[in-house]
C-alpha positions in Angstrom: 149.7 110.7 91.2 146.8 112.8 89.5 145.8 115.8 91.3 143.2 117.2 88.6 139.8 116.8 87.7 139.9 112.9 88.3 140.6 113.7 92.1 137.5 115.8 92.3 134.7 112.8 91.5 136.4 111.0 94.8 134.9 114.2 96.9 131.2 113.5 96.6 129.0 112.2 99.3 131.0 114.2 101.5 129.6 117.2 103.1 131.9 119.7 105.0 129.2 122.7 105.4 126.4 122.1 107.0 123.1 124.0 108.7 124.3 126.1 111.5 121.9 125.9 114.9 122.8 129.7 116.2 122.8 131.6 112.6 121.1 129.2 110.6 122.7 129.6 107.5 124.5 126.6 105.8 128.0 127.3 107.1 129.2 124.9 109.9 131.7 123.3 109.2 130.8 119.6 110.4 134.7 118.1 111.2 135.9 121.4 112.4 132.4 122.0 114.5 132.4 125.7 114.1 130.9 128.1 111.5 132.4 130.7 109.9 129.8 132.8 109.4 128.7 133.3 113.1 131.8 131.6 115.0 129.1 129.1 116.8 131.9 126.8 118.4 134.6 128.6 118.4 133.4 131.6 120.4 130.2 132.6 122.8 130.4 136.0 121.2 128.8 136.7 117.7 131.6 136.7 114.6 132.0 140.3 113.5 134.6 142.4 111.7 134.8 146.5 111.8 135.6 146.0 107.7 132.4 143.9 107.6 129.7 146.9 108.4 127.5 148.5 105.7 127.7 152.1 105.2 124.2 153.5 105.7 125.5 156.9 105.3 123.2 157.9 102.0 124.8 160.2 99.2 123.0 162.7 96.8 
């Protein structure tokens, strides 16, 4: 009936993130098989937001 701190020592050993194949960065997630950085597994087209780009535009 705990839900605190003692709940969180039964969660290692378990990995939910790990190395993606198309991106390679350490964000698949390995029951869901698809990573949320890239959206390998979930879509053939590169993740991407319009909110997500830089602004390169440089100010004096």
């Amino acid at each position: 009936m705990t839900k605190g701190t003692p709940s969180m020592g039964k969660r290692s050993g378990k990995k939910t993130h790990i190395r993606c194949r198309r991106c390679g960065k350490h964000t698949y997630h390995a029951s869901k098989k698809k990573c949320s950085s890239c959206g390998f597994g979930n879509s053939s087209k590169l993740r991407k937001y319009s909110w997500n780009k830089r602004n390169t535009s440089k100010k004096k």
